[in-house]
N, C-alpha and C positions, 0 to 999 in steps of 0.2 A: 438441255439435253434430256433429260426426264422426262418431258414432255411429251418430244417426239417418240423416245422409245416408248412411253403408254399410248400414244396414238397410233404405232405401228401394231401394237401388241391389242390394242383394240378392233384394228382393222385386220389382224390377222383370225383374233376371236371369231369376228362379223363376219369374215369370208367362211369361216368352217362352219358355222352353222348355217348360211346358207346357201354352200353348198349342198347340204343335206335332203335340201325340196328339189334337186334334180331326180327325176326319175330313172335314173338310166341305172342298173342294175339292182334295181327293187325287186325285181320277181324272183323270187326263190318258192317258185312251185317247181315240181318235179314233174315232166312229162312220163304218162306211164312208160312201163317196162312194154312193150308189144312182143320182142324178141331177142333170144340171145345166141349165141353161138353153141356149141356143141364142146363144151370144154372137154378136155382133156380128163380132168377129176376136179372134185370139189375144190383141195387145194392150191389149185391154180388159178379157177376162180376166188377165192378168199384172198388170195396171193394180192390179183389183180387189182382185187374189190380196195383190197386197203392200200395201197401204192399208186392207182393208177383211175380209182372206182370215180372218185370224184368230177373227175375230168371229163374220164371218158366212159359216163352212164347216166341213166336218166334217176341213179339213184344219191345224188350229189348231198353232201351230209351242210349244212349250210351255217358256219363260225359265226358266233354272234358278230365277229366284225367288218362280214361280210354287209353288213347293215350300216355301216360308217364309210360314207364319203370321204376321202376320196380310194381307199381301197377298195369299197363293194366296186366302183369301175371295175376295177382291176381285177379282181375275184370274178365276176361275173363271165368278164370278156375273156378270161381263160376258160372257162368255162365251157363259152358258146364253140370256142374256136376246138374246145379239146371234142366237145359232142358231134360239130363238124366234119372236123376230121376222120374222129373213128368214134363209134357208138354201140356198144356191147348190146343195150338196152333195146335197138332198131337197129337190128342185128341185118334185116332186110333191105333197108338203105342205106348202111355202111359202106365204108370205103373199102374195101377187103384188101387192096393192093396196101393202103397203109395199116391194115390188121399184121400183114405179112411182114412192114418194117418195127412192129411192137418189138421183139427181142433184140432187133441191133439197138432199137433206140435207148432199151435200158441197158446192156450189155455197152454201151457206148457212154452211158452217165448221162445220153441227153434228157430222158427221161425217167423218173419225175422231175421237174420244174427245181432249180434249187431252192427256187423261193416258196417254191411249197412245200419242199424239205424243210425252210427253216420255222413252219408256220403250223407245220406237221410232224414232230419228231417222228409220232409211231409208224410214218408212211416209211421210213428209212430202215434199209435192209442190209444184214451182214451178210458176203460174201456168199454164205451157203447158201441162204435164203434167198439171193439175190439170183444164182445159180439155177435154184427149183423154180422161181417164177420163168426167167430167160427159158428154160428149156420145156416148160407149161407152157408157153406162149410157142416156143416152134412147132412141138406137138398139136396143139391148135389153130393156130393159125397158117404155120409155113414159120421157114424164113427167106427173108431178102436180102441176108447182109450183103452182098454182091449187087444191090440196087442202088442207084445213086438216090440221095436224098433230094427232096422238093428245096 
């Protein structure tokens, strides 16, 4: 019985380290800034930046354990999909129509990520605070709460 469990516990060791020679969410370079949108006031951006910046900017702040397989996947690929989607930073090829559902999405709890809540305390907002971003972001953006979601 000892055995096997060190054989399993070896082969689980073996698989984590290498996984780590996969390349796939290694780049943590930041494409420049080109353009941004026209915010409302500064604190709405800074709102945004620290709640929402990572995801969806080319100014993504990069957790040392974004470097550890098998989460950097997963770090990453939110990432690409949050730049995707909507991109403050390339403000000119953004998706404007999903800039416009940014307030329901946080006024709805879909957004931030919980799992980026729980990975990021400081991104998490009390009420009030959670209030000034939502109505920063209609100001700026629009709203769509009357859009059906993708």
């Amino acid at each position: 019985m000892k055995f096997s469990l060190k054989l399993a516990i070896g082969i689980l060791v073996a698989a984590v380290i290498l996984i780590q020679f996969i390349p796939y969410g290694k780049d943590h370079t930041n494409p420049p800034v080109i353009s941004e949108p026209k915010w409302d006031s500064p604190q709405t951006r800074e709102l945004f930046m620290k709640s929402c910046g990572d995801c969806h900017s080319n100014e993504t702040k990069w957790p040392y354990y974004s470097n550890i397989a098998p989460i950097s996947w997963s770090v990453y690929s939110h990432v690409e999909e949050g730049r995707e989607a909507f991109n403050v930073s390339d403000w000119n090829q953004t998706d404007h129509e999903h800039a416009q559902k940014a307030a329901n999405e946080v006024r709805e709890d879909e957004m931030p990520l919980a799992s980026y809540l729980i990975a990021h305390p400081k991104a998490r907002l009390d009420e009030a605070t959670k209030g000034k971003l939502i109505q920063g972001l209609v100001n700026t953006f629009g709203d769509a709460k009357d859009v059906d979601e993708d």
